[in-house]
GUTOR-694366 format. One record per residue: residue number from 1; residue in three letters; x, y, z of N, C-alpha, C in turn. Coordinates in Angstrom, 1 decimal. Example, Ala and Ser with C-alpha at 12.3 -4.5 7.8 and 13.67 -1.06 7.14 Angstrom:
# GUTOR-694366
 nuvo miba   n_px   n_py   n_pz  ca_px  ca_py  ca_pz   c_px   c_py   c_pz
    1  ALA   13.2   -5.7    7.8   12.3   -4.5    7.8   13.2   -3.3    7.8
    2  SER   12.8   -2.2    7.1   13.7   -1.1    7.1   12.9    0.0    7.9
***
This chain:
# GUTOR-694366
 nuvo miba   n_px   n_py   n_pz  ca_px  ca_py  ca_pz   c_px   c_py   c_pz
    1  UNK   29.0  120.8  131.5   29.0  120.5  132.9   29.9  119.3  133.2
    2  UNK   29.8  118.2  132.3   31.0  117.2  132.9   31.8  117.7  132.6
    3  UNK   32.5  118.0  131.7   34.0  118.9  131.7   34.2  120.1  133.0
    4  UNK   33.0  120.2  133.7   33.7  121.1  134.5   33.9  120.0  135.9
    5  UNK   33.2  118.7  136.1   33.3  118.3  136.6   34.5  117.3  137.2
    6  UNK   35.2  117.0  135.9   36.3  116.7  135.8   37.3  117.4  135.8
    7  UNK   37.2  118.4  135.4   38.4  119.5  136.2   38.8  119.7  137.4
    8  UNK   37.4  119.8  138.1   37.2  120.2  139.2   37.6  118.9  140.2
    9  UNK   37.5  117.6  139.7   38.1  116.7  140.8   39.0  116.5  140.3
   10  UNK   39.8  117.1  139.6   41.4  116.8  139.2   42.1  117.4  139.4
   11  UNK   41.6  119.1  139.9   42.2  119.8  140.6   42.1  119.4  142.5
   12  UNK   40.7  118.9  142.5   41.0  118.4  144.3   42.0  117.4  144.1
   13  UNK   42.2  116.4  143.0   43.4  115.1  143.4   44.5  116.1  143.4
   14  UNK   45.4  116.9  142.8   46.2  117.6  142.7   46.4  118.6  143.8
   15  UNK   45.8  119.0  144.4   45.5  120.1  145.8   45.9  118.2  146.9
   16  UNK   45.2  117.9  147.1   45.9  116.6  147.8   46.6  116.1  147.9
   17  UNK   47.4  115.7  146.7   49.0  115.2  146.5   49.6  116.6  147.0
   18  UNK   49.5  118.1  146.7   50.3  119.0  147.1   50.0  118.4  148.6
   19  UNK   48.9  118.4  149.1   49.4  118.3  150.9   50.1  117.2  151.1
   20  UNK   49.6  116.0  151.1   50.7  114.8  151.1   52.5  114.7  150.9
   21  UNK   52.6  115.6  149.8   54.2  115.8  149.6   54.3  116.7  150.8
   22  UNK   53.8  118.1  151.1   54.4  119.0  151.7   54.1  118.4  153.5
   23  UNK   53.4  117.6  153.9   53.5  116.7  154.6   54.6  115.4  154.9
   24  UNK   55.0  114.9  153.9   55.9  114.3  153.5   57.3  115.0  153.9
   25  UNK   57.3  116.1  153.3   58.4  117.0  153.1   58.6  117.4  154.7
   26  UNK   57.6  117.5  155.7   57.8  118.3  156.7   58.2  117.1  157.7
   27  UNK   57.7  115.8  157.3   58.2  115.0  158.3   60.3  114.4  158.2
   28  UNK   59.9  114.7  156.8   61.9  114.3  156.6   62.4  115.3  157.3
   29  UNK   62.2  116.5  157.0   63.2  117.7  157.6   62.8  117.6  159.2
   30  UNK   61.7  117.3  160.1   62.3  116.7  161.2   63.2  115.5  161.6
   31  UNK   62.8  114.7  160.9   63.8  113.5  161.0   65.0  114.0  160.8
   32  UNK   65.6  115.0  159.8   67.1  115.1  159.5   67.4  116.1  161.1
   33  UNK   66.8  117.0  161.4   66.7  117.9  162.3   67.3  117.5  163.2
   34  UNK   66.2  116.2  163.7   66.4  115.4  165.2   67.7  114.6  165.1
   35  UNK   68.1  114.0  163.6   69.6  113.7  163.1   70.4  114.1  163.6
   36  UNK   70.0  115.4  163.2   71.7  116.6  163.2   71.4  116.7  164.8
   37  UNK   70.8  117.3  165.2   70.6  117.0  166.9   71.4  116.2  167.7
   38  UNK   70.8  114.6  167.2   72.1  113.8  168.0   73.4  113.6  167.6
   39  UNK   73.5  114.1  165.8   75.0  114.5  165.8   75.8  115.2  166.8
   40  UNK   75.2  116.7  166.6   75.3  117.1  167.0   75.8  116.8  169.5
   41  UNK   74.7  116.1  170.0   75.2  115.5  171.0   76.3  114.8  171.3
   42  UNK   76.5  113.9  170.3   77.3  112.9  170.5   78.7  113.5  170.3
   43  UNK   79.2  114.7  169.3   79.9  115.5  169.3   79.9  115.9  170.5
   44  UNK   79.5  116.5  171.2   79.9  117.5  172.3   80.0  116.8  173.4
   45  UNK   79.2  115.2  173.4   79.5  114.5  174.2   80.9  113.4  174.0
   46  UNK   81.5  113.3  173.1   82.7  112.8  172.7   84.1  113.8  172.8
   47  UNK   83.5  115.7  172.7   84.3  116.6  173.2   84.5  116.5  174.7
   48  UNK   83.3  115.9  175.2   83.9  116.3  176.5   84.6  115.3  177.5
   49  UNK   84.1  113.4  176.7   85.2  112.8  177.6   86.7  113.3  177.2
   50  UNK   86.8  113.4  175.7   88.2  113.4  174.9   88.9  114.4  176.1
   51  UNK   87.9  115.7  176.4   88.7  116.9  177.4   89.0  116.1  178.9
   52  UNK   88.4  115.3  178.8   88.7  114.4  180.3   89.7  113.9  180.6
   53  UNK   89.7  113.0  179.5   90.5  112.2  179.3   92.1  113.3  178.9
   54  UNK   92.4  113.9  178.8   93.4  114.6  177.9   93.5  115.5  179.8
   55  UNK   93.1  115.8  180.2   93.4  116.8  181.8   93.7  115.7  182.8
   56  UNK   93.2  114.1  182.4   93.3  113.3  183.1   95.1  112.4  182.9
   57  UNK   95.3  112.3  181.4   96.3  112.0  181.2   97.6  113.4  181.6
   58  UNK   97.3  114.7  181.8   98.2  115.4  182.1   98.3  115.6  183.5
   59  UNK   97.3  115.3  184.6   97.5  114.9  186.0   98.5  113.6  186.2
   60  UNK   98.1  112.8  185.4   98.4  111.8  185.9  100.3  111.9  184.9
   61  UNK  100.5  112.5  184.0  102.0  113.0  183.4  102.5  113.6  185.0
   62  UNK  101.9  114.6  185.5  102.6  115.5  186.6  102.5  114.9  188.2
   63  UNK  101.6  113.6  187.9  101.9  112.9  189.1  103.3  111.7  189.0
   64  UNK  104.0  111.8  188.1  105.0  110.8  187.6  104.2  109.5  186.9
   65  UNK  102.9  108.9  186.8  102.1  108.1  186.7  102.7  107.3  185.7
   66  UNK  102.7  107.7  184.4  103.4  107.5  183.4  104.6  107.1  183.3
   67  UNK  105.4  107.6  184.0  106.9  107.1  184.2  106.7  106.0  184.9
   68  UNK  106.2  105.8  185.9  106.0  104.0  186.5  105.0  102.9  185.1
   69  UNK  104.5  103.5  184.1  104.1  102.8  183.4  105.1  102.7  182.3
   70  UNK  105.8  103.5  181.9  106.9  103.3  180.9  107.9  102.3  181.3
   71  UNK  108.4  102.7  182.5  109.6  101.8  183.0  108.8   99.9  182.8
   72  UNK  107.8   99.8  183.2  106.7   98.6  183.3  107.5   98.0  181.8
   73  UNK  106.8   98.5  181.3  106.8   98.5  179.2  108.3   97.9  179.2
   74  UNK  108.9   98.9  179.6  110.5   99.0  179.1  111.0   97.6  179.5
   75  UNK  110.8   97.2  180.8  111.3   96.2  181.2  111.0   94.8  180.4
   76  UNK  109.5   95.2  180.3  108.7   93.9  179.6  109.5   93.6  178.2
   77  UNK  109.2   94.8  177.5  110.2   94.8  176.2  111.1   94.7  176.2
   78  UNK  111.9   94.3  177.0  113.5   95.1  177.0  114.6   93.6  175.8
   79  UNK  113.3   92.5  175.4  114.6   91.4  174.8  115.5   90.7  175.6
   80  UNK  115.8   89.7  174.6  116.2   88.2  175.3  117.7   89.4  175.8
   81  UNK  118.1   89.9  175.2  119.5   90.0  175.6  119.6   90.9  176.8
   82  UNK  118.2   92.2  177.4  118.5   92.8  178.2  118.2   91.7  179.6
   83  UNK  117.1   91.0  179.4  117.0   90.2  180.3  117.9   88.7  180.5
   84  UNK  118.4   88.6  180.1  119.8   88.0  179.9  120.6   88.4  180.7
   85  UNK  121.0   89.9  180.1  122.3   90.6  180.9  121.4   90.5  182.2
   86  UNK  120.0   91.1  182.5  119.8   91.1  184.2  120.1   89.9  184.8
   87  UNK  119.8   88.7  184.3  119.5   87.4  184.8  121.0   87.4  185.2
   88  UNK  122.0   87.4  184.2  123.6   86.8  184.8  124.0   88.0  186.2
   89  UNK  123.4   89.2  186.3  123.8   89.9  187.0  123.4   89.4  188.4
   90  UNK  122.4   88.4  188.7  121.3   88.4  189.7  122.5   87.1  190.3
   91  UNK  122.5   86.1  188.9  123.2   84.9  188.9  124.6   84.8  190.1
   92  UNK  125.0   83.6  190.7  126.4   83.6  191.1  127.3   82.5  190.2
   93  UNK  128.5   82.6  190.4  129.3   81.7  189.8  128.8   80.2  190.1
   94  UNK  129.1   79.3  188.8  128.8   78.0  189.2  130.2   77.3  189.7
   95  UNK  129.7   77.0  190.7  131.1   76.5  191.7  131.4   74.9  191.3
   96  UNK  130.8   74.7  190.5  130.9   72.7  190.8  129.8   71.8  191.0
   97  UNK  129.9   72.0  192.2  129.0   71.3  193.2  127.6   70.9  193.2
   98  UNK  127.3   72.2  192.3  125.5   72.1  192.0  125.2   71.6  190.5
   99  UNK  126.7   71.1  189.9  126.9   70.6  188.3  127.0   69.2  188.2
  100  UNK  126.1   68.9  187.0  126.6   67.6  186.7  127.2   67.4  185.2
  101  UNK  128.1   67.1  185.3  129.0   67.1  183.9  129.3   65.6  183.8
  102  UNK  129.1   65.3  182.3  129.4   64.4  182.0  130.4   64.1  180.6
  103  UNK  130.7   63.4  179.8  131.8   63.6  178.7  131.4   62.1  178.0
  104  UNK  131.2   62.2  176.7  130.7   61.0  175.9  132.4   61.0  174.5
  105  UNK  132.5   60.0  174.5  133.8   60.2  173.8  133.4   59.6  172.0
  106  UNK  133.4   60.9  171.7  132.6   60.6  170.1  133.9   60.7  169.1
  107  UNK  133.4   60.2  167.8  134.1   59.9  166.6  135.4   59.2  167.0
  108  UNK  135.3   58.0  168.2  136.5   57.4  168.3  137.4   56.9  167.2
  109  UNK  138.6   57.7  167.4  139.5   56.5  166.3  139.3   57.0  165.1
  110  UNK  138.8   58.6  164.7  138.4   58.3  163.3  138.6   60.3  163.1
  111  UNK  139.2   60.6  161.9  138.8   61.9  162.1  137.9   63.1  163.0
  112  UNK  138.2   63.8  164.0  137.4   64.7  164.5  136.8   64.1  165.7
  113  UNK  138.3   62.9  166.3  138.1   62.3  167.9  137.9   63.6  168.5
  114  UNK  136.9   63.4  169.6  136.7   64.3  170.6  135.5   64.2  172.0
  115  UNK  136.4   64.5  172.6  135.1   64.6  174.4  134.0   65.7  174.4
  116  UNK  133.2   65.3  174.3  131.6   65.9  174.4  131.3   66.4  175.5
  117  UNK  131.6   67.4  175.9  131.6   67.9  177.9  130.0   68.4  177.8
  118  UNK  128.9   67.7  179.0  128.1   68.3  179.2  127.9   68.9  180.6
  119  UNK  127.2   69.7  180.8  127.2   70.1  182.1  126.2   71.2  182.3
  120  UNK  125.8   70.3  183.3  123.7   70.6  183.6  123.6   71.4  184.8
  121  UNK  123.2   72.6  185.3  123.0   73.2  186.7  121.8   72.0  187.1
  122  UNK  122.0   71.8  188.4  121.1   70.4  188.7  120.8   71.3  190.0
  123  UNK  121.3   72.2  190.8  120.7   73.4  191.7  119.7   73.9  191.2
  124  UNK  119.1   75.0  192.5  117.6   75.4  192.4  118.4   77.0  191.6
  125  UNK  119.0   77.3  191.6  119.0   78.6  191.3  120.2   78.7  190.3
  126  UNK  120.3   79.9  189.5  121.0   80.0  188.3  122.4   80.4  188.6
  127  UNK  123.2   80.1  187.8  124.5   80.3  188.0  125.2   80.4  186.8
  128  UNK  126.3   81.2  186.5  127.0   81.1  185.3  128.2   80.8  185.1
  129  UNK  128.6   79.8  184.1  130.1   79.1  183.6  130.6   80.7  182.3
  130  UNK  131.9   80.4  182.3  132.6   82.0  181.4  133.9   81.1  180.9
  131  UNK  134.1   81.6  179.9  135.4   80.9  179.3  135.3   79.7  178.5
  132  UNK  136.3   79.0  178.8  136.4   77.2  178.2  136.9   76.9  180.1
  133  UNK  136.3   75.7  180.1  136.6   74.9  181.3  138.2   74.8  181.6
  134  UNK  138.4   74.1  182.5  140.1   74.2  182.7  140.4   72.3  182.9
  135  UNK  140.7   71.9  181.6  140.9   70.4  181.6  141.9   69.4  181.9
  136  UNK  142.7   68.2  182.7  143.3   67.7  182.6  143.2   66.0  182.2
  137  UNK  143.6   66.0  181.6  143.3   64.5  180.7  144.0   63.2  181.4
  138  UNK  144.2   62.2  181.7  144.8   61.5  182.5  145.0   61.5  183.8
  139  UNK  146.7   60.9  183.6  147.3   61.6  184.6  148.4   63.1  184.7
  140  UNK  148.1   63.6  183.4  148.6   64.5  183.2  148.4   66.3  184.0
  141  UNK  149.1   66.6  184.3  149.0   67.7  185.1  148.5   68.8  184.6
  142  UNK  149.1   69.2  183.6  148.8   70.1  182.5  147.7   70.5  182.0
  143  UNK  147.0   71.6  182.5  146.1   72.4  182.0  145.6   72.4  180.3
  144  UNK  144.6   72.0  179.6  144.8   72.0  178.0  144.3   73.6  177.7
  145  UNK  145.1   73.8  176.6  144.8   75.1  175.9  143.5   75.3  175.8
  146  UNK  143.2   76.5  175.2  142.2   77.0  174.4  142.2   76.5  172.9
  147  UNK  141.3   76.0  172.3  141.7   75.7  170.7  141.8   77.1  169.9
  148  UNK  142.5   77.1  169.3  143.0   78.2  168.1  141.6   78.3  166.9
  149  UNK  140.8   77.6  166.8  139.7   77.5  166.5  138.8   78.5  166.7
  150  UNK  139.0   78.5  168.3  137.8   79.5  168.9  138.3   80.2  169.4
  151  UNK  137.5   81.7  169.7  138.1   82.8  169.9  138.3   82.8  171.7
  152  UNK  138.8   83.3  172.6  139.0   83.8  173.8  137.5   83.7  174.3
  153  UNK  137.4   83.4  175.3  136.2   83.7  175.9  135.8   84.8  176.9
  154  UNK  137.6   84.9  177.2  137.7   86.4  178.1  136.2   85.8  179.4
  155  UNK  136.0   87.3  179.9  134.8   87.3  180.9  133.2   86.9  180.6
  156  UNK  133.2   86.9  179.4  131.8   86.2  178.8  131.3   85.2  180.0
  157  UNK  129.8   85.3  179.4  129.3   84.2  180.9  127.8   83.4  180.0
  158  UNK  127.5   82.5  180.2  126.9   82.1  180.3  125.8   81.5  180.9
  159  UNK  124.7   82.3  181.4  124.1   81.8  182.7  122.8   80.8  182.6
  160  UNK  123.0   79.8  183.1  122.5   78.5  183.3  121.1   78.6  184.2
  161  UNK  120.0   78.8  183.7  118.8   78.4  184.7  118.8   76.9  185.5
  162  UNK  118.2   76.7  186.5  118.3   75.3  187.1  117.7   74.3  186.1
  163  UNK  118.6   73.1  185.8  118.2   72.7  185.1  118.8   73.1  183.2
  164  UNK  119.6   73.7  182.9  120.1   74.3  182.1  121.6   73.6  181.7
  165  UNK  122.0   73.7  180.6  122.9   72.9  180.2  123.9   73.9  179.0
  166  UNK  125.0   73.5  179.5  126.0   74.2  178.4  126.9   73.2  178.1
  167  UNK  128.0   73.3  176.8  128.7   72.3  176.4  130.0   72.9  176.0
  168  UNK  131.3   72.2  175.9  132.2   71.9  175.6  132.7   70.7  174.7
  169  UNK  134.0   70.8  174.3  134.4   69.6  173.7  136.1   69.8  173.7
  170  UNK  136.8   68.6  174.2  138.2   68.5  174.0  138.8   67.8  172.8
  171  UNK  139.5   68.6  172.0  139.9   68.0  170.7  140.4   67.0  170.8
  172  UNK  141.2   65.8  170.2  142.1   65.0  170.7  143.0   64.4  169.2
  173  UNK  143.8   64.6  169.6  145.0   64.6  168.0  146.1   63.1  168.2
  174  UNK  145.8   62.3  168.2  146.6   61.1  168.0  147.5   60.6  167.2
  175  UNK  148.4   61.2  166.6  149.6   60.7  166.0  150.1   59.0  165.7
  176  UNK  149.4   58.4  166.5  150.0   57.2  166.3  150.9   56.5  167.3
  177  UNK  151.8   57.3  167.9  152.9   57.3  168.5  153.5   58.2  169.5
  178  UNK  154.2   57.7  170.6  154.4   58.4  171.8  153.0   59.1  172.3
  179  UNK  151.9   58.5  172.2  150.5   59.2  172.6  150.4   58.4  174.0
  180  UNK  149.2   59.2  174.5  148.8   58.9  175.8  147.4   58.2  175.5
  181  UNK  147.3   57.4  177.0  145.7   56.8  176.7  145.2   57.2  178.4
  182  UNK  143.9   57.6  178.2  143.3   57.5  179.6  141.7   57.3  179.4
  183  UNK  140.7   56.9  180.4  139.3   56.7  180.6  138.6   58.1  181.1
  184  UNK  139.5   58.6  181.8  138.7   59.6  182.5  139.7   61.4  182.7
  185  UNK  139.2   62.3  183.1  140.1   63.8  182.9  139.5   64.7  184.1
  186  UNK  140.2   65.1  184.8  140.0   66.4  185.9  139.3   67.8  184.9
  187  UNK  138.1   68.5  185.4  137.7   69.1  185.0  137.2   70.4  186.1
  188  UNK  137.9   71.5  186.0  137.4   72.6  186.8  136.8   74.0  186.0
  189  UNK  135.9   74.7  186.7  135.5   76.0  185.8  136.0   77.0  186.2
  190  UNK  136.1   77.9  185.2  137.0   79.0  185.2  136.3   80.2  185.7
  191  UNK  136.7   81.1  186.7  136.0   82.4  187.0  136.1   83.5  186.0
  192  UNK  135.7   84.3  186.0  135.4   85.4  184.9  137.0   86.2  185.1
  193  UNK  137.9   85.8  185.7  139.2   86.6  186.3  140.3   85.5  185.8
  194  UNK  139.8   84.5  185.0  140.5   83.5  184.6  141.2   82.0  185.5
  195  UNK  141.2   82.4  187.0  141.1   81.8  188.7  140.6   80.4  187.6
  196  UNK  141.3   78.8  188.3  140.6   77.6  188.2  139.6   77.5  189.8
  197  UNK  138.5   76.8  189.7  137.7   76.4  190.9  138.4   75.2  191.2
  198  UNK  137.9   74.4  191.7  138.4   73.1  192.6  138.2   72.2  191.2
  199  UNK  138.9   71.3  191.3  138.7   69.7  189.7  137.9   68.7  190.3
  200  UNK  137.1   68.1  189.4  136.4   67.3  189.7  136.7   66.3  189.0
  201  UNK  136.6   65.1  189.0  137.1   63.4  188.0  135.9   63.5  187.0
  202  UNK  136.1   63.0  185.9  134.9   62.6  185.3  135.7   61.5  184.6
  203  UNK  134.2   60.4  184.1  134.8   59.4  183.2  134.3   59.3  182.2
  204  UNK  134.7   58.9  181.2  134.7   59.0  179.4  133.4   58.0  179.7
  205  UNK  132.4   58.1  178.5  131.5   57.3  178.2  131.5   56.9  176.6
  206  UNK  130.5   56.0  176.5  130.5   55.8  175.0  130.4   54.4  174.6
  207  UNK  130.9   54.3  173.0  131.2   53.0  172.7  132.8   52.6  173.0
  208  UNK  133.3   53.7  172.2  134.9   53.5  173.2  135.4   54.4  174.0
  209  UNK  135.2   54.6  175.5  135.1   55.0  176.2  137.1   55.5  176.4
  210  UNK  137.3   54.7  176.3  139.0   55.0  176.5  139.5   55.7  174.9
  211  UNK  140.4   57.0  176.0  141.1   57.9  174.4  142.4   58.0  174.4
  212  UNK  142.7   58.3  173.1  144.6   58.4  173.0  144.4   60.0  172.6
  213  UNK  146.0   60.7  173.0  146.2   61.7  172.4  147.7   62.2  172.6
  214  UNK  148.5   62.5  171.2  148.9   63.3  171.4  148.9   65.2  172.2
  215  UNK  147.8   65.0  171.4  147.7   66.4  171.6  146.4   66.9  172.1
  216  UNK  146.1   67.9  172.5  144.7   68.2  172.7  144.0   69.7  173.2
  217  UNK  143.3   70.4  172.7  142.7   71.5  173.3  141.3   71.7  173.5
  218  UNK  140.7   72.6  174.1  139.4   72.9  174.6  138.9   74.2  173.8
  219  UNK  137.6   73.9  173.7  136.4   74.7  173.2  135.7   75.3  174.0
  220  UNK  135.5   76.9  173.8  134.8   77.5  174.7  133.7   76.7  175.6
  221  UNK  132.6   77.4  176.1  131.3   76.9  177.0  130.3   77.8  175.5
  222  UNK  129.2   76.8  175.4  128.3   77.3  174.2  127.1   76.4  174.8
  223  UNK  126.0   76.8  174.4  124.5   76.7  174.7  123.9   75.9  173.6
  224  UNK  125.1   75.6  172.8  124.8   74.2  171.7  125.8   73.4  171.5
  225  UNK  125.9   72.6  171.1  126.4   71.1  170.9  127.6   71.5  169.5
  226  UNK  128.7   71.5  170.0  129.7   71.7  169.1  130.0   70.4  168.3
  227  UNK  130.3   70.7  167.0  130.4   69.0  166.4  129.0   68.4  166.0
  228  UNK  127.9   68.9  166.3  126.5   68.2  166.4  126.2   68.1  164.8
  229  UNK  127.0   66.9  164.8  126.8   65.8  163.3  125.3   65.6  162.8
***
């Protein structure tokens, strides 16, 4: 009789663990159920903005919508140099007037004499210098060359925001003998057609402000400091 007795409660623990697990078992397979479920939602609710969105971007293709956002883009992106080229386009010639140019007279007396031409748009609005300036040194009448150094400047432009500065520099070659000496040089800018504008005086600055020269030529217009030792 105890051996049946212990059978008999070891078959009810065993009958009990079977409900427990298949209780167990029945609560996972709804939880995976109600899972797949809202997989399942979230799918068909992610099909159907995607379809919105996709009928939405092809209205708005066939209303040209797109194209006013491209061109946006394009413009934004378009680089220093497309916005550049717009800017000189917008730009007018710098006449003078709205310029302040100055000339510092560096490496006096010594290998690689030369006039330091600055020149600042001091106007509210942009304007562009093209070429090498058009110089005369003294009292000399004569226009100075282009240096053989630098290439043609042709119609190139350089366009100057207010407040903006570009530079030049006059070579100056002194031989010693039969040279010229002056403080100050007529300076005019050149139109994109090669035309001189009106001359303005400027005076030599520095430590030695007064120059000799035989000879002498001009350096394009550049957006850096030629010579910048």
């Amino acid at each position: 009789m105890r051996t049946s007795r212990i059978r008999t409660a070891a078959l009810a623990t065993v009958t009990a663990a079977l409900a427990l697990g298949l209780t167990a078992c029945g609560g996972a397979d709804g939880d995976s159920k109600a899972a797949g479920g809202d997989k399942a939602a979230g799918t068909s609710q992610s099909r159907s903005v995607s379809d919105k969105d996709a009928k939405g971007g092809a209205e708005q293709a066939k209303s040209g919508g797109d194209t006013k956002t491209g061109e946006r883009s394009t413009t934004a992106s378009g680089g220093s140099d497309e916005v550049a080229n717009k800017a000189t386009t917008a730009a007018q010639q710098c006449r003078g007037d709205e310029m302040m140019v100055t000339a510092v007279h560096e490496l006096a007396d010594r290998q690689g004499d030369h006039l330091l031409i600055t020149a600042s748009n001091e106007g509210d609005k942009p304007c562009w210098v093209a070429s090498y300036p058009s110089v005369k040194l003294g009292d000399d009448d004569s226009v100075l060359p282009l240096s053989k150094k630098d290439n043609a400047g042709g119609d190139q432009r350089i366009t100057l925001q207010p407040g903006g500065t570009a530079y030049s520099a006059v070579n100056l070659f002194d031989y010693g003998s039969d040279n010229q000496t002056a403080q100050s040089f007529a300076i005019a800018l050149r139109g994109a057609d090669g035309q001189d504008g009106p001359f303005y005086s400027v005076d030599s600055k520095g430590d030695k402000p007064r120059f000799s020269w035989n000879e002498a030529d001009v350096l394009n217009w550049s957006t850096e400091k030629p010579y910048d030792f």
